[in-house]
N, CA and C atoms as a LAMMPS dump frame, in Angstrom:
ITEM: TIMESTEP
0
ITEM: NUMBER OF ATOMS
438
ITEM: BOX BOUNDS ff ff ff
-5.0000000000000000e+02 5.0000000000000000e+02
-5.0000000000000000e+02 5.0000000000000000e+02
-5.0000000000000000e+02 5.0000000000000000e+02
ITEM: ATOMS id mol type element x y z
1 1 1 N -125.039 -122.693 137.679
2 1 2 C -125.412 -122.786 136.291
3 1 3 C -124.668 -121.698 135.52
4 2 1 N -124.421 -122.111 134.492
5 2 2 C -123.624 -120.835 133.701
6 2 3 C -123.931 -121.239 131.821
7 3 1 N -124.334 -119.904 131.411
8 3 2 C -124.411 -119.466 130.021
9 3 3 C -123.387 -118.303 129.762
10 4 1 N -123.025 -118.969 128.257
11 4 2 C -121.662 -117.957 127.63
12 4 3 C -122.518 -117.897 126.112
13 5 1 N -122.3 -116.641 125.681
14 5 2 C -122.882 -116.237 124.173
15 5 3 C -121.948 -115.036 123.65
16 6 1 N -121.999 -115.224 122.572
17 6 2 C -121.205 -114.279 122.006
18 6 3 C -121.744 -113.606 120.98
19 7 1 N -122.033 -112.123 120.577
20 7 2 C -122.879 -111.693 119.454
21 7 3 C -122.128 -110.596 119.06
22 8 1 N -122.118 -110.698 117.853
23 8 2 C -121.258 -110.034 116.934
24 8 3 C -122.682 -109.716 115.8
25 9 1 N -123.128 -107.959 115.959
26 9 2 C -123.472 -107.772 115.003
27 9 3 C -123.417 -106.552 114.579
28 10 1 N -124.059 -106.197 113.052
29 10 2 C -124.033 -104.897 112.938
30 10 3 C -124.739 -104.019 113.348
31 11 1 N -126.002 -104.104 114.437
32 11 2 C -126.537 -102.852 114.927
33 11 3 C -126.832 -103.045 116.389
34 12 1 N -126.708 -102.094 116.88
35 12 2 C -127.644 -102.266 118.379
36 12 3 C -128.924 -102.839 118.546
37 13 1 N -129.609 -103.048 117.632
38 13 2 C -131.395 -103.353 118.102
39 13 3 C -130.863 -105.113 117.955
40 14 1 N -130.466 -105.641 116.478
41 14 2 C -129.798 -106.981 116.609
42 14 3 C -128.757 -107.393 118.414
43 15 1 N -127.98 -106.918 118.137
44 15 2 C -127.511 -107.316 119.147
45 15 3 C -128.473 -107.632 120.561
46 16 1 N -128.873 -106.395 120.943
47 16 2 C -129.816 -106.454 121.896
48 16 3 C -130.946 -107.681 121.961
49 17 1 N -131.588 -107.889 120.357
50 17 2 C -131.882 -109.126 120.58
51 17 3 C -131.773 -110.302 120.732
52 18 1 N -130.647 -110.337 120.182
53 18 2 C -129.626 -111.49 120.768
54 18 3 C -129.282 -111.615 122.058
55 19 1 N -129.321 -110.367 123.229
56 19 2 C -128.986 -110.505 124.542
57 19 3 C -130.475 -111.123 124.895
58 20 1 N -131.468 -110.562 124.771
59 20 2 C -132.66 -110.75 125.294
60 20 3 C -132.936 -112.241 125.106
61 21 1 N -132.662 -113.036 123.742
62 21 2 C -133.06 -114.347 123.192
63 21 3 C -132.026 -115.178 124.23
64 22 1 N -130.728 -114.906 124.638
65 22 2 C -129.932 -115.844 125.353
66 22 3 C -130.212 -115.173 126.831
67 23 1 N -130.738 -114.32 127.349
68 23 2 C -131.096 -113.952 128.947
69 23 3 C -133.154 -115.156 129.154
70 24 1 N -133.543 -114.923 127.718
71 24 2 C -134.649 -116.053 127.197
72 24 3 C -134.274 -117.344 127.742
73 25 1 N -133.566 -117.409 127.23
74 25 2 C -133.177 -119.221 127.095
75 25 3 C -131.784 -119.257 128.641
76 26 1 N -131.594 -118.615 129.222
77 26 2 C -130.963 -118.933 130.614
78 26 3 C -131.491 -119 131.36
79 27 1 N -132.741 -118.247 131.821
80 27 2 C -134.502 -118.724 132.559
81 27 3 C -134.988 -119.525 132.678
82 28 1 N -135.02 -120.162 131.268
83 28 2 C -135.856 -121.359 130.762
84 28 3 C -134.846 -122.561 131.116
85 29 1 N -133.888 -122.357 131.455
86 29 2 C -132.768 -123.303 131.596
87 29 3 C -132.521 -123.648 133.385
88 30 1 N -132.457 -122.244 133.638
89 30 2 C -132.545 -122.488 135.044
90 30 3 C -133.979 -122.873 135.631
91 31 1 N -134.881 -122.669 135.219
92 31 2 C -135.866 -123.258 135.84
93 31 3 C -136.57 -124.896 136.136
94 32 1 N -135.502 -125.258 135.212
95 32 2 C -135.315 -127.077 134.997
96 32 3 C -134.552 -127.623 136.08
97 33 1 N -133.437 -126.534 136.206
98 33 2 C -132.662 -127.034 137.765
99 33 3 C -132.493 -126.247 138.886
100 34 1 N -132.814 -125.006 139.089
101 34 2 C -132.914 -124.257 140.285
102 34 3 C -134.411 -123.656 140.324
103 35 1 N -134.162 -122.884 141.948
104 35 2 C -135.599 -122.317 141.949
105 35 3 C -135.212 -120.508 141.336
106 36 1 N -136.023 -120.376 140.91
107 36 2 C -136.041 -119.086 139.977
108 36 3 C -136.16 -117.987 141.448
109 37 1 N -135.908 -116.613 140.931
110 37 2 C -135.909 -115.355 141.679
111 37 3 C -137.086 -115.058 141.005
112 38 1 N -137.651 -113.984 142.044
113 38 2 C -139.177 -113.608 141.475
114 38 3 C -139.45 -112.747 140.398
115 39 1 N -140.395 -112.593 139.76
116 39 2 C -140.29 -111.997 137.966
117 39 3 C -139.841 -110.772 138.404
118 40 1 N -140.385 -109.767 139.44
119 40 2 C -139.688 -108.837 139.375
120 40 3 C -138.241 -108.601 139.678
121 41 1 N -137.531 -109.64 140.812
122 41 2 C -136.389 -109.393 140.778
123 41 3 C -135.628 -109.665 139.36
124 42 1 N -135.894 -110.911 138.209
125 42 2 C -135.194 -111.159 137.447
126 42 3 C -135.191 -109.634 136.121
127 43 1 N -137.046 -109.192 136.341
128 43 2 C -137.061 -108.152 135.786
129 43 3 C -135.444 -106.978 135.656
130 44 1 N -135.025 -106.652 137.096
131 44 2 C -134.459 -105.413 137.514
132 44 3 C -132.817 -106.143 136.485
133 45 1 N -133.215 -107.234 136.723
134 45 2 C -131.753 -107.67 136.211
135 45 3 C -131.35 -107.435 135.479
136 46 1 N -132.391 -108.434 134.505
137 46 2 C -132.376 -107.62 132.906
138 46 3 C -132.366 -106.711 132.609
139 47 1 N -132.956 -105.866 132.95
140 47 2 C -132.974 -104.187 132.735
141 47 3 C -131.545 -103.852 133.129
142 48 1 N -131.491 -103.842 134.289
143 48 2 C -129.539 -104.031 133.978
144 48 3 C -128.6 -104.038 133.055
145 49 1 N -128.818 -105.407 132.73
146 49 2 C -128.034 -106.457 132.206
147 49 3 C -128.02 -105.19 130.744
148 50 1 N -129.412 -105.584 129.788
149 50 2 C -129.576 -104.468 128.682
150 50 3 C -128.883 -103.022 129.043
151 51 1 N -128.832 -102.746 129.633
152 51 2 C -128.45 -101.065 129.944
153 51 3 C -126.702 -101.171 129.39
154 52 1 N -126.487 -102.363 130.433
155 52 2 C -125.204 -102.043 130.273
156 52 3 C -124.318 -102.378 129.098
157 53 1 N -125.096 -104.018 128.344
158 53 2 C -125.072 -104.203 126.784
159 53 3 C -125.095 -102.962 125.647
160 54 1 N -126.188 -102.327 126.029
161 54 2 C -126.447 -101.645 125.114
162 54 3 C -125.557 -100.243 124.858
163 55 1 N -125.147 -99.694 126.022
164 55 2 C -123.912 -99.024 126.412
165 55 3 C -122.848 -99.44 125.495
166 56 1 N -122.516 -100.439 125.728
167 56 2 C -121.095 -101.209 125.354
168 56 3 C -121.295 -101.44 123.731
169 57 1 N -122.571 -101.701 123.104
170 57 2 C -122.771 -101.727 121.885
171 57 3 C -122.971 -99.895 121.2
172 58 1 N -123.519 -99.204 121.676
173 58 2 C -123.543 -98.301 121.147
174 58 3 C -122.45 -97.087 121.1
175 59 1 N -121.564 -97.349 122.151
176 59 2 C -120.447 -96.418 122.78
177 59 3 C -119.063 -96.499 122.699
178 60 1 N -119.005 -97.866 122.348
179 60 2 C -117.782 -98.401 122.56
180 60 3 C -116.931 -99.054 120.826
181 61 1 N -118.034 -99.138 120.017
182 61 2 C -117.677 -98.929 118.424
183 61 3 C -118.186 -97.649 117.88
184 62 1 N -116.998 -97.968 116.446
185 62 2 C -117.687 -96.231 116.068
186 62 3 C -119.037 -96.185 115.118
187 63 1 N -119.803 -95.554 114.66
188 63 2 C -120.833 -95.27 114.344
189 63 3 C -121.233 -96.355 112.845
190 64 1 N -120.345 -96.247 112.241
191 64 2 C -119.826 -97.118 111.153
192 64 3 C -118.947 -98.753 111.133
193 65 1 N -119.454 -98.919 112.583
194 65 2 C -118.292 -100.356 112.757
195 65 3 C -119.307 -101.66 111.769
196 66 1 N -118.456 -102.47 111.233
197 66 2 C -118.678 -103.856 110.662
198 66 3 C -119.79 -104.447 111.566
199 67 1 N -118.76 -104.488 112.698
200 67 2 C -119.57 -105.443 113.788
201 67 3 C -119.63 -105.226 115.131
202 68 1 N -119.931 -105.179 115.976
203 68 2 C -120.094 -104.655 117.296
204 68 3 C -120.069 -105.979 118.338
205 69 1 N -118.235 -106.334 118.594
206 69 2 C -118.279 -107.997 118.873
207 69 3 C -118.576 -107.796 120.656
208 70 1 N -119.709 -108.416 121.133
209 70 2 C -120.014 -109.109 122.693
210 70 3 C -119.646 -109.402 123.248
211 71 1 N -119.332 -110.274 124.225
212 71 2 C -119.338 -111.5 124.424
213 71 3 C -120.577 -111.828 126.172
214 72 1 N -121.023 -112.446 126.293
215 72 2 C -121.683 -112.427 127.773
216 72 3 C -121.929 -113.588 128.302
217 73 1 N -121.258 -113.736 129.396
218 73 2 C -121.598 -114.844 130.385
219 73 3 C -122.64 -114.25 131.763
220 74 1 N -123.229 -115.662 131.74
221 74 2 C -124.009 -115.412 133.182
222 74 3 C -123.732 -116.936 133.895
223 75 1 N -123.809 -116.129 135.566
224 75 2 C -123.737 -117.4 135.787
225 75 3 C -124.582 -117.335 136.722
226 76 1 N -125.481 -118.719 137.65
227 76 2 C -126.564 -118.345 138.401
228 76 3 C -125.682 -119.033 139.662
229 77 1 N -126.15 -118.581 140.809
230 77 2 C -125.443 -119.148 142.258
231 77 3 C -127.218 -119.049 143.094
232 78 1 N -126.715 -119.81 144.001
233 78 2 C -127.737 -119.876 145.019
234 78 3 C -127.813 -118.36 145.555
235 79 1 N -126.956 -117.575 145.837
236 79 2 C -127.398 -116.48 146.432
237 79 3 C -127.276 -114.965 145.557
238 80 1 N -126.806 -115.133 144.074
239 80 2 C -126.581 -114.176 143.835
240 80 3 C -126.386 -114.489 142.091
241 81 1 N -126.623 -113.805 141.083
242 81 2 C -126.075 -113.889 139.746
243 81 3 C -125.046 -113.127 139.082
244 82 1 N -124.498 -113.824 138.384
245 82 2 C -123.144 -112.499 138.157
246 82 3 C -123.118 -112.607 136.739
247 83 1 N -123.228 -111.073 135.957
248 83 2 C -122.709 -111.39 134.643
249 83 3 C -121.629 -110.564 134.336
250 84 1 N -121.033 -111.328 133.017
251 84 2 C -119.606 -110.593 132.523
252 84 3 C -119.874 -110.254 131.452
253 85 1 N -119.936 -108.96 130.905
254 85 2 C -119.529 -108.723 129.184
255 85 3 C -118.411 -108.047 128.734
256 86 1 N -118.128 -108.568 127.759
257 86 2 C -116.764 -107.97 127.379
258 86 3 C -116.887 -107.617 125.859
259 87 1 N -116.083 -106.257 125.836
260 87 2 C -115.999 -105.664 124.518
261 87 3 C -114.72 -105.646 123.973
262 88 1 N -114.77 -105.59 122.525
263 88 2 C -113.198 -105.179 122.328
264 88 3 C -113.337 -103.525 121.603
265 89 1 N -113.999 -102.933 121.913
266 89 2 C -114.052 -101.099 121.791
267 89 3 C -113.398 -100.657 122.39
268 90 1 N -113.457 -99.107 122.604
269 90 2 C -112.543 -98.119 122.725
270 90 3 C -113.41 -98.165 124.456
271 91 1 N -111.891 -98.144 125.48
272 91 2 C -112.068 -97.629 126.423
273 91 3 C -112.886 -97.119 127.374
274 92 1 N -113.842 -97.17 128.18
275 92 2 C -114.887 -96.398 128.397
276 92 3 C -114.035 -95.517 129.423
277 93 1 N -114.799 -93.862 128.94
278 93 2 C -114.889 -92.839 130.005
279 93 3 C -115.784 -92.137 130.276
280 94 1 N -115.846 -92.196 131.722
281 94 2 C -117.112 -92.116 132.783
282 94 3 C -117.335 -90.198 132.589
283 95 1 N -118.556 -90.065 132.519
284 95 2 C -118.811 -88.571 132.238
285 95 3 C -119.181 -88.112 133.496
286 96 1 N -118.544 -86.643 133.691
287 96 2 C -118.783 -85.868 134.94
288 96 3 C -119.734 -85.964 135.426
289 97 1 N -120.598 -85.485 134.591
290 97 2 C -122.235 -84.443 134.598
291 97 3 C -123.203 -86.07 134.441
292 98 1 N -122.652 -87.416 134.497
293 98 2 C -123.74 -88.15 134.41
294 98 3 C -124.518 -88.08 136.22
295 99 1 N -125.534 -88.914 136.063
296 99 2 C -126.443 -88.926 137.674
297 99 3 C -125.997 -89.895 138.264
298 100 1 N -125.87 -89.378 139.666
299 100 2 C -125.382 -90.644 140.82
300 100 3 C -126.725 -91.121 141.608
301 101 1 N -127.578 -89.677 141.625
302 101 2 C -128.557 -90.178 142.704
303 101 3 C -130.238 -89.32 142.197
304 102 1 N -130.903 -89.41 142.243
305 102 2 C -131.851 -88.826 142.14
306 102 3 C -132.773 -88.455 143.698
307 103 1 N -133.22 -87.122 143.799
308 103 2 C -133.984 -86.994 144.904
309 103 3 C -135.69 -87.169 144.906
310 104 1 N -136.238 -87.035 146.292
311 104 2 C -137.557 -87.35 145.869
312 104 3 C -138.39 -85.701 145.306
313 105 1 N -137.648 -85.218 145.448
314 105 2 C -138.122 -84.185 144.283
315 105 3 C -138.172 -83.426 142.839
316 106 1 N -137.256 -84.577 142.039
317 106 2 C -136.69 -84.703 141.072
318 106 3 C -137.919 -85.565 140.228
319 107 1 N -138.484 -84.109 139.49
320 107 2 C -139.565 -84.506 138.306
321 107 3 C -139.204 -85.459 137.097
322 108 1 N -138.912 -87.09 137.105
323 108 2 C -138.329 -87.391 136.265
324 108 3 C -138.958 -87.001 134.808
325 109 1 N -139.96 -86.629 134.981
326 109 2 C -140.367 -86.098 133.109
327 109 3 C -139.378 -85.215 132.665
328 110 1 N -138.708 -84.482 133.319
329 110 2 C -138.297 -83.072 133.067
330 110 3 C -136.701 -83.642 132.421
331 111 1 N -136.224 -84.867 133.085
332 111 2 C -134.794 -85.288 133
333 111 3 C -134.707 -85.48 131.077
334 112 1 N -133.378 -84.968 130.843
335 112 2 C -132.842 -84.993 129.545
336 112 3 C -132.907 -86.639 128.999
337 113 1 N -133.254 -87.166 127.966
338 113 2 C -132.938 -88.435 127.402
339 113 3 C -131.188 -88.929 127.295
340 114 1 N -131.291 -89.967 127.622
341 114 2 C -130.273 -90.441 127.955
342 114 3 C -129.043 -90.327 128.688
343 115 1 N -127.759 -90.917 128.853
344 115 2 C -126.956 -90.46 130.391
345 115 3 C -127.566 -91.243 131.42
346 116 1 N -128.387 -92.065 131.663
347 116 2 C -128.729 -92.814 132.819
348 116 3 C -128.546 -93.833 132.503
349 117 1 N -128.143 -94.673 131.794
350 117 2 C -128.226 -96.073 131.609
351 117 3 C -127.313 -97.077 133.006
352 118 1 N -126.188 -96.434 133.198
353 118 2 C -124.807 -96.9 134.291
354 118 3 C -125.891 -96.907 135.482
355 119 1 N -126.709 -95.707 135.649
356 119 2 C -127.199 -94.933 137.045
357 119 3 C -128.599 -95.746 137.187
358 120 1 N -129.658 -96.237 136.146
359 120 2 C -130.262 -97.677 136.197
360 120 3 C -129.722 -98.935 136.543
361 121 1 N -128.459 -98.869 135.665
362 121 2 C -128.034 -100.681 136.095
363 121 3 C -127.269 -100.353 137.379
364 122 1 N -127.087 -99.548 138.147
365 122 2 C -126.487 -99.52 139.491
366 122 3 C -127.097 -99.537 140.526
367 123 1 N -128.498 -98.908 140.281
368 123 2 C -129.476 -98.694 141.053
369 123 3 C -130.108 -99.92 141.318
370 124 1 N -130.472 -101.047 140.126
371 124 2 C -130.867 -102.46 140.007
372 124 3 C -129.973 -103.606 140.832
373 125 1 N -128.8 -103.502 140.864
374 125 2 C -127.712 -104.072 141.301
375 125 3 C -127.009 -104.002 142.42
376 126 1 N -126.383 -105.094 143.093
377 126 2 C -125.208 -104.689 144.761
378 126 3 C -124.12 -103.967 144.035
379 127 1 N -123.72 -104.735 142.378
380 127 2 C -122.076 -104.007 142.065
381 127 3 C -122.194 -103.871 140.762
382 128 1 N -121.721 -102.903 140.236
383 128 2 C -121.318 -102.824 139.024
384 128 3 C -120.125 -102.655 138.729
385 129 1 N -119.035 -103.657 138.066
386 129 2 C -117.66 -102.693 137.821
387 129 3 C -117.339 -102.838 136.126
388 130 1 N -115.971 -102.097 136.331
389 130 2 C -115.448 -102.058 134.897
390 130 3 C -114.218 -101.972 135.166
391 131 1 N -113.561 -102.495 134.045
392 131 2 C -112.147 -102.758 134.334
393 131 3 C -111.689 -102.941 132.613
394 132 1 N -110.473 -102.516 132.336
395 132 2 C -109.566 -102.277 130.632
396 132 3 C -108.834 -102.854 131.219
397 133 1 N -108.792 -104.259 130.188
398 133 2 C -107.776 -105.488 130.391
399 133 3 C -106.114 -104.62 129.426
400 134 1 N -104.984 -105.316 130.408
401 134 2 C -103.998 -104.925 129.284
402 134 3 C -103.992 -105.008 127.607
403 135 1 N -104.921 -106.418 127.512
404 135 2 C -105.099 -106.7 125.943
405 135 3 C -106.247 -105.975 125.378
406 136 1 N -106.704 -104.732 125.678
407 136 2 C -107.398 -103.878 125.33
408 136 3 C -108.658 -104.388 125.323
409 137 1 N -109.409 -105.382 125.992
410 137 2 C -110.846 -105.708 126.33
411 137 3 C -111.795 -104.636 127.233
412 138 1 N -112.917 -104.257 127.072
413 138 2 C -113.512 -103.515 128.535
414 138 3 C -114.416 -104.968 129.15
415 139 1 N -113.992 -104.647 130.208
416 139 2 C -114.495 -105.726 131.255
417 139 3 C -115.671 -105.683 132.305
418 140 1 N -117.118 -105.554 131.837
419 140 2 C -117.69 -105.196 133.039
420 140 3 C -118.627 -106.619 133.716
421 141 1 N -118.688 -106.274 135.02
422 141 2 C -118.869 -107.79 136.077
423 141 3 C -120.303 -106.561 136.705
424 142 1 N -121.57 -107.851 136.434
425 142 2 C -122.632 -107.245 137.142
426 142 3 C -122.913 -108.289 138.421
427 143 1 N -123.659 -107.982 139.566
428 143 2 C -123.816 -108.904 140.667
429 143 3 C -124.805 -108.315 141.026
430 144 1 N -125.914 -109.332 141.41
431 144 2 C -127.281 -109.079 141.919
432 144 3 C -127.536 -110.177 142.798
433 145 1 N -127.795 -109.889 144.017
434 145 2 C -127.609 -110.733 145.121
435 145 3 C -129.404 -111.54 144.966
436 146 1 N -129.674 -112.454 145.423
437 146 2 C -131.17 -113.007 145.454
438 146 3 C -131.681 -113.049 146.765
């Protein structure tokens, strides 16, 4: 099964709802012809899925952009879901000091706001990548096995 959407808007909270309304309606779609993954696995997805949207919307135009253009495909497989979003923003670069791992003694109250978003949707996920197309697109491919 596969859904493609494209959202072009001017803020992050719009956009985002636009991811949420078409991750809405790809559920509701697959559940007409496949058997669904369990709420919590589809949960981790989404949470994902948003992390890494919202990244790409907030990071990747500048503060003042027109529009903040999307694009996102999903596609569903028997053993695994994969999504693609693509931006046409500036480059992403990966910060030193972000988190790879957390220990079990690591008070998360204490952790600074924000900087985890990559280190959620990786943690949720088998793969996360990213890739800068020659035609200046950022390319990231999520995979969550079922």
């Amino acid at each position: 099964m596969l859904i493609e959407a494209y959202v072009a808007t001017q803020t992050i909270d719009e956009g985002l709802d636009a991811l949420h309304d078409m991750i809405d309606r790809f559920w509701d779609d697959a559940a007409r012809i496949d058997r669904l993954p369990s709420d919590r696995w589809r949960h981790l997805f989404t949470m994902a899925l948003a992390e890494v949207a919202a990244n790409g919307l907030r990071h990747a135009y500048p503060p003042d952009a027109a529009e903040r253009p999307l694009r996102v495909r999903l596609r569903l497989f028997p053993d695994r879901i994969e999504a693609l979003l693509i931006d046409q923003g500036v480059p992403y670069q990966p910060i030193a000091s972000a988190p790879h791992a957390l220990d079990d003694e690591t008070d998360i109250a204490l952790l600074p706001e924000g900087g985890y978003g990559l280190f959620i949707a990786r943690s949720a996920l088998e793969s996360l990548r990213y890739r800068r197309t020659r035609s200046g697109y950022n390319c990231w491919k999520l995979v969550k096995k079922i």
